[in-house]
N, C-alpha and C positions, 0 to 999 in steps of 0.2 A: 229814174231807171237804175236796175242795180248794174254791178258793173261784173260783166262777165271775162274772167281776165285767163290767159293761158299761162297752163305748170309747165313744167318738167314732164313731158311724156313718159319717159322708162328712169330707173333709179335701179342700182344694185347698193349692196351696202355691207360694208363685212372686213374686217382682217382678212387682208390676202387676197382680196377683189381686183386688186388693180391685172394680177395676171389671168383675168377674165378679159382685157380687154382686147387681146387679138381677137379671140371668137367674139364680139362682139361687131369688131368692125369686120370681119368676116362676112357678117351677111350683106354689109353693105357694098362688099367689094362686087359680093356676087349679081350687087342689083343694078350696080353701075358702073360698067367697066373703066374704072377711071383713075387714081391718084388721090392718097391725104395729102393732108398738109398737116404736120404736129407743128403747132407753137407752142414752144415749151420758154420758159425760163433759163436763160443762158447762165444759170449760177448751178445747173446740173452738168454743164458742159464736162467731159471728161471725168464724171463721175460712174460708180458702178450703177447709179440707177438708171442715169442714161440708155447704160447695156440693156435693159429691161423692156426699153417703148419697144414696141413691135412695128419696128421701120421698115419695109420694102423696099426693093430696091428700086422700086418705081413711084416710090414716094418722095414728098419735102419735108426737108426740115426745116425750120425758121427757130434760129434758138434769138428768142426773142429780149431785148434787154428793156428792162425795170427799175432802174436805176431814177430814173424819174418817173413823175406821174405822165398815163401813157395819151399820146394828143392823138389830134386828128393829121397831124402832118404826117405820122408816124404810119398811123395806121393806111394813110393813101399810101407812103412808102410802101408798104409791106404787101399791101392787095397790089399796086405793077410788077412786086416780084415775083408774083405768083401769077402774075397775069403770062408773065414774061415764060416761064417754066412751063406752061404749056397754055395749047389754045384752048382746051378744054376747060367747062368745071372742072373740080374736083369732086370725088365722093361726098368725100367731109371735111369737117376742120379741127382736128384735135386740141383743144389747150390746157396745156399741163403745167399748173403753179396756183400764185396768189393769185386776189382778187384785181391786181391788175393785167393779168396774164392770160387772166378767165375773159376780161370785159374784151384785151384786143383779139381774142380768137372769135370772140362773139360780134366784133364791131368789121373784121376780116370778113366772117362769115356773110352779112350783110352788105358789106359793099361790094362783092363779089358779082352781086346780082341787081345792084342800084347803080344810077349814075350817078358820076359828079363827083364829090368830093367829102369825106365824112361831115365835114362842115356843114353840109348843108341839110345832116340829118338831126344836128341839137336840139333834141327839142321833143313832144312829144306827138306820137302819132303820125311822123311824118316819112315812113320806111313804106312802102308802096309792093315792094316783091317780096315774097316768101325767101329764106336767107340757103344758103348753103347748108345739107345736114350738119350739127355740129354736137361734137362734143365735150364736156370739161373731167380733168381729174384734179382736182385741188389739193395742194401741199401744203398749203395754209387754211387753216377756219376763223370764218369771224364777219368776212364780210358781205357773204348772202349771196354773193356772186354768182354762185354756181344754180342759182334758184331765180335769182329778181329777171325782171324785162328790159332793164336797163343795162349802155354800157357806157359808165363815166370817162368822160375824154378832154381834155384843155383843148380849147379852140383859139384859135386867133383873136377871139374877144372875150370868153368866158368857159367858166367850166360846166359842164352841162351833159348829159346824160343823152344818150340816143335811146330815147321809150319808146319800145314797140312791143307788140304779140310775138312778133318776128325774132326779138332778140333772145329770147328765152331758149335755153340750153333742150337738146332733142332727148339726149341722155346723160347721167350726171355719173361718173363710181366716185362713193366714198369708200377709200377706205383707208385708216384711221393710221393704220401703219404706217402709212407715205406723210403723215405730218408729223410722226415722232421725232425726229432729229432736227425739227423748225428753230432758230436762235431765239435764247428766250425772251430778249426784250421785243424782237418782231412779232413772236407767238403771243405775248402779252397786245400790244397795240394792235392787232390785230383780231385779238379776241374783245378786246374793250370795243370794234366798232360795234362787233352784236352786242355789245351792253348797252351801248347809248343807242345804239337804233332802236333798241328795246325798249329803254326808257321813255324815249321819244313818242314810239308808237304808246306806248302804252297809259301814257299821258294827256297822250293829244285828242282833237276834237274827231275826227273822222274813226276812231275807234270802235270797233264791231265785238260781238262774240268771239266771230269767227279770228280776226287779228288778234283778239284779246287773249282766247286758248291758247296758241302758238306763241304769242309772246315770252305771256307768265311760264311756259315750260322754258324757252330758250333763257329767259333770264332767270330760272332755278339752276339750269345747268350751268349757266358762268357762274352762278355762288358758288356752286359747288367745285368747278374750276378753278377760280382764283380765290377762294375763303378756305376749300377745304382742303384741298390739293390729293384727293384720292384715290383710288383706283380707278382704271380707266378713264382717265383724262383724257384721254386721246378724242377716242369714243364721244364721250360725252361733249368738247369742243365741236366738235364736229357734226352733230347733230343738235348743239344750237344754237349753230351757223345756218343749218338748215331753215329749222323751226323760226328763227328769224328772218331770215329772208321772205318765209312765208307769212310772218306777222304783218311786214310793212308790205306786202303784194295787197293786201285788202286797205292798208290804212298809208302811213307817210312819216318820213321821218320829220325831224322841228329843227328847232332854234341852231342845234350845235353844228348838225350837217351844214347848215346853210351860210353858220357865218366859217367852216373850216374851209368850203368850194373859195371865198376867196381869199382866204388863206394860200392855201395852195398853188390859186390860179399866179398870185403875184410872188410868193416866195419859194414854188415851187417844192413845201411840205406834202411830203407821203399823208394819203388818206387818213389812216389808223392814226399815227400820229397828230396831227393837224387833229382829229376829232379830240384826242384825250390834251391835247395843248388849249382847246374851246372850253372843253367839258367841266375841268378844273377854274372855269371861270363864271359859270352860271347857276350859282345858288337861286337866284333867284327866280329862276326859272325851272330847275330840275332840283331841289334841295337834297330828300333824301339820296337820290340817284348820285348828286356829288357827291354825298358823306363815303356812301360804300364803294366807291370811285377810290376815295381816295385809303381808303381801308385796303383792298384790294393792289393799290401800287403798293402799300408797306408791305402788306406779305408777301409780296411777290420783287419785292425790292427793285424797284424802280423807281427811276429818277424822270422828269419831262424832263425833253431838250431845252435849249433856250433858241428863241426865237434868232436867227443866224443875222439879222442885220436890221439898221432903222430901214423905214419905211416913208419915204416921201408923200407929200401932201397928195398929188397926182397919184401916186400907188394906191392911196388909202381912200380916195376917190373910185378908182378901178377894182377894189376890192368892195364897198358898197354896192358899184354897181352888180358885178357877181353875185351876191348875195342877193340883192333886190329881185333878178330872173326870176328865183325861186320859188313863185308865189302858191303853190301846195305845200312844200312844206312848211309858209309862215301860216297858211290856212290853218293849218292840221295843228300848230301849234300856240295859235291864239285867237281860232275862230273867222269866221266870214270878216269880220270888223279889223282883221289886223293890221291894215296899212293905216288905218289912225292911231294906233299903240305901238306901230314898229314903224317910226318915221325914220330919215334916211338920219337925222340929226341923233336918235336914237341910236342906231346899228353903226355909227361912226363913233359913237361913246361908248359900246362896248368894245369894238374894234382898240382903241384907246386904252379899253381895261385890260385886255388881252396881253397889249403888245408892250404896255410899260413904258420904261423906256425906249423902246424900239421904235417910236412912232415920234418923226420932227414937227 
């Protein structure tokens, strides 16, 4: 059966879109007499763009902090303060930032309307109620966020995605404006995750036309981002954040995503990052895709962090298991047959190659 998967309902797109979005939520106030909720990124706090969200006075704010990768304890946090602020739903859920800023306004939005505890939605297909209208303005491009069905969250055991129809964003503004003044080594890692989701997709076995079209555009536009560096960058990152996200909607990311989730899960490495600390290690698996990987940090002068500390034997245990959840994306990246080619003795030997010395 094919698989019939849900977009992004409404999209505007354009320099100077974002002060389209009072009228926007406009109509929704009109349809339901109720309250937003903007989670925004607390690194706008007390900024002039702040001035800008279109806050009521009968609205919330949640300046949401990203400082780390964002969990489920976080996000049960944040849905009782909102629970707390009225008894009502709310209209919508506005989230305004990165892609992890995008996944807790979208992971808000759905537990709003589910019981229990985000925990218990890891996984895929497992969201039951239709979510909170919601919507994203992303300040950062790169990592599909504002587009995928998924919203990646550390759980108590693992890191793992909440896959639903449900998660997917109602309405998306880009506009290109609002990631101009992004820092540039975060605008870089952050734009490399659509390179290697790209590669991934575009490599992998579940690859279609349709993933394949979108791909190969979103990975022209990061050449032309980080090789050529010219006009309209902005623009262009940002639409192939887009087109990527839409690439892996049909098909799956591979190897790198899966061994950076436990990365992450146990050293608590940023997404973006965490992928380009992987990516730089798997010739063998993605060759060209590292070459120009690493052509693309020279011109853009960057350096990978070093991994912040060793890694105990138990750690390095808990991070295979991480990795092992993931079995679409070892599908997608080595076939029906991959748990005989990607045995756990295996993904502890790259883990190994990764971490260097880091690992006791």
């Amino acid at each position: 059966m094919f698989r019939n998967f849900k977009m992004v309902t409404q999209v505007v797109f354009g320099r100077g879109c974002f002060n389209q979005l009072d009228d926007i939520l406009a109509e929704k106030r009109r349809q339901h007499a109720s309250f937003m909720v903007f989670a925004v990124d607390d690194v706008f706090k007390d900024t002039d763009f702040a001035s800008r969200i279109p806050l009521k006075k009968e609205d919330m704010m949640l300046w949401v902090n990203v400082d780390e990768e964002p969990s489920t304890i976080y996000v049960d946090a944040l849905t009782e303060e909102i629970r707390s602020f009225s008894e009502s739903l709310p209209a919508g859920v506005i989230g305004i930032g990165g892609g992890s800023t995008m996944d807790i306004a979208k992971a808000i939005s759905l537990m709003l309307t589910n019981p229990g505890s985000a925990t218990d939605y890891q996984g895929w297909d497992l969201i039951r109620n239709p979510a909170v209208w919601h919507t994203a303005i992303p300040t950062l491009s790169g990592t599909g966020a504002e587009v995928s069905r998924t919203t990646v969250l550390i759980g108590p055991e693992k890191k793992l995605g909440i896959n639903s129809d449900h998660t997917v964003f109602d309405q998306i503004v880009l506009d290109p404006e609002v990631i101009a003044d992004a820092p540039r080594d975060q605008r870089f890692f952050t734009g490399m995750d659509c390179y290697i989701h790209c590669v991934e997709s575009l490599e992998g076995t579940y690859l279609n036309t349709f993933s394949k079209s979108y791909g190969e555009k979103a990975i022209d536009l990061c050449r032309e981002v980080f090789l050529d560096s010219g006009p309209e960058s902005d623009d262009k990152l940002m639409m192939a954040s887009y087109f990527g996200g839409m690439s892996i909607a049909y098909s799956q990311v591979g190897v790198c995503h899966a061994l950076s989730y436990g990365l992450s899960f146990v050293l608590g490495i940023h997404h973006g990052v965490g992928n380009c600390i992987v990516f730089d290690h798997l010739e063998e698996f993605y060759s060209e895709g590292v070459r120009e990987f690493r052509q693309m940090m020279k011109k853009n002068d960057i350096r990978l962090p070093q991994i912040p500390r060793k890694v105990s034997n138990a750690e390095m245990e808990k991070m295979i298991d991480v990795a092992l959840v993931l079995e679409p994306l070892w599908e997608n990246a080595l076939g029906k047959d991959w748990k005989r080619i990607m045995t756990r003795e295996r993904i502890g030997g790259l883990y190994g190659l990764i971490l260097g010395e880091r690992s006791l």
